[in-house]
N, C-alpha and C positions, 0 to 999 in steps of 0.2 A: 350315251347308252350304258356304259362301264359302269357310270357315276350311279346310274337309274339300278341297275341291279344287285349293284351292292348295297345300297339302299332300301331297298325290297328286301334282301337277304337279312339285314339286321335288324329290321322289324319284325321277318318272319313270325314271332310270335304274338304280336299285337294283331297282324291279319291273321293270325290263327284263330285266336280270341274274339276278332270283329265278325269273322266266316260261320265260326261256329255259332255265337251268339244269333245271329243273323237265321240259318238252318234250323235254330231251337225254337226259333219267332215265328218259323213261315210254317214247319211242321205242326206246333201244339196247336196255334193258331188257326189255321185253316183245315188240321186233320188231315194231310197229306199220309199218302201210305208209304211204307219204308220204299216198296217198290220205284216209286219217283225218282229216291236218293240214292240207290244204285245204277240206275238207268244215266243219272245224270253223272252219276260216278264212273258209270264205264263210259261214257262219250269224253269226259275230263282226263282219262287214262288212253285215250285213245292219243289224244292231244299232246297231252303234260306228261303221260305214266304215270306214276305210281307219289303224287303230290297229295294226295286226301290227308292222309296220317301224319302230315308233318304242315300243311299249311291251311288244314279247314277243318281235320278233327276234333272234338271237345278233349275226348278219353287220350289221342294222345297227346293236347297241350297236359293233362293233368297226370301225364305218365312223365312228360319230360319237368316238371315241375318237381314231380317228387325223385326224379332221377337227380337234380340239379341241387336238391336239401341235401342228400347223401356225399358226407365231407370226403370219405374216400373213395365216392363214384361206383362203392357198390355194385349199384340198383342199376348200373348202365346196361349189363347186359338182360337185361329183363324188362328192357323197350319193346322186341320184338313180339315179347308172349302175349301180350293187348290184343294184337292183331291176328291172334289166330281162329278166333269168332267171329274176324269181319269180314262179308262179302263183299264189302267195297275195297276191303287190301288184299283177298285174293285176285283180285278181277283188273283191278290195276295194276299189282306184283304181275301178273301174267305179260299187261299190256305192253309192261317196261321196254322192252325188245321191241314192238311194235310202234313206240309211239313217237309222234312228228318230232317233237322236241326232244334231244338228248343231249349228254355232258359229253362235250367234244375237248377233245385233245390237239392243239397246232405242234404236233414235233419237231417245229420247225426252230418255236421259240422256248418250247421247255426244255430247263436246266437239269433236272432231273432232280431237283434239290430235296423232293419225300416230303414236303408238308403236307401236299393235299392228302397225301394217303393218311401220316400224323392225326389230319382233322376229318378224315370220314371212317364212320362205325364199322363199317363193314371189311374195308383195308384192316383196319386194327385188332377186328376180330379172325379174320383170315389171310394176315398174311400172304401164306404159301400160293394162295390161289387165290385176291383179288389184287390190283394195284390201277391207281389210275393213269402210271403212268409208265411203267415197267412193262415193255414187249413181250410176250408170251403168258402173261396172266390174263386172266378175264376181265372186264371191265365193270364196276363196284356199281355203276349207274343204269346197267343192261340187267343185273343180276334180279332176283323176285325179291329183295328185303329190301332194296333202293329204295327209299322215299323222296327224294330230291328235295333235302333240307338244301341242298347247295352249298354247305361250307368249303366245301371244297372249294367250289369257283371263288368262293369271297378272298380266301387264305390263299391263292394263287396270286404271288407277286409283279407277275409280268404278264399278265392274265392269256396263257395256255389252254386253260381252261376255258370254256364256255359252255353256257345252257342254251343253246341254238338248234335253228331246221341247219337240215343238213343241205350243203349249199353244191 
């Protein structure tokens, strides 16, 4: 299962690209109303949380593409600003805290060694106030800018991490 998710995780941008493509096909095509694709967005946040914008979006494969041209990384923190016109990233941002799957932490087997926090945006950006694995901070995957790209779990060495129902 480890094997299967990490695997997911490092394609995440080809299922970005296959989702969206896919969404561009069933919407021109049939004239589906935006209405449908939020609907189906808030049932998917219900589930997932806040996955649209990082594994089905168009706008934000083409955010993280021109984030990724940028030699000194720039353009990173101007991932979020995409999303402040979309009603499928407020509506899942919200769901984050509610939804069945979340990025769990085993304290049992974390080292405390800081890479997850290293490779998630929101750790990086806030510091002081998120951590994914630092006691008394917030948690980077509950917060409303989560997207559950999952590097985190991928970059987790002894996998502490996990994208699980809560058991």
């Amino acid at each position: 299962m480890k094997k299967l998710s990490l695997l997911l995780i490092s394609k995440r941008t080809i299922i970005q690209v296959a989702i969206a493509v896919v969404l561009y096909y069933l919407f021109t095509t049939y004239h589906l109303s935006l209405w449908w694709l939020l609907l189906v967005g808030a049932i998917v946040g219900i589930v997932f949380g806040k996955v649209f914008c990082r594994w089905m979006c168009p706008l934000g494969f083409l955010m993280e593409t021109m984030m990724g041209m940028s030699p000194d990384n720039k353009l990173s923190q101007m991932y979020q600003y995409h999303k402040v016109g979309c009603p499928i990233a407020w509506v899942q941002g919200f769901l984050n805290r509610m939804s069945f799957l979340k990025i769990r932490l085993n304290t049992d087997t974390c080292k405390s060694c800081g890479i997850c926090d290293k490779q998630c945006y929101i750790a990086t950006l806030e510091p002081t106030k998120y951590s994914l694995y630092k006691p008394n901070l917030q948690r980077p995957g509950q917060s409303f800018s989560c997207s559950k790209c999952l590097s985190c779990v991928a970059v987790c060495k002894n996998g502490s991490l996990k994208y699980s129902f809560k058991k």
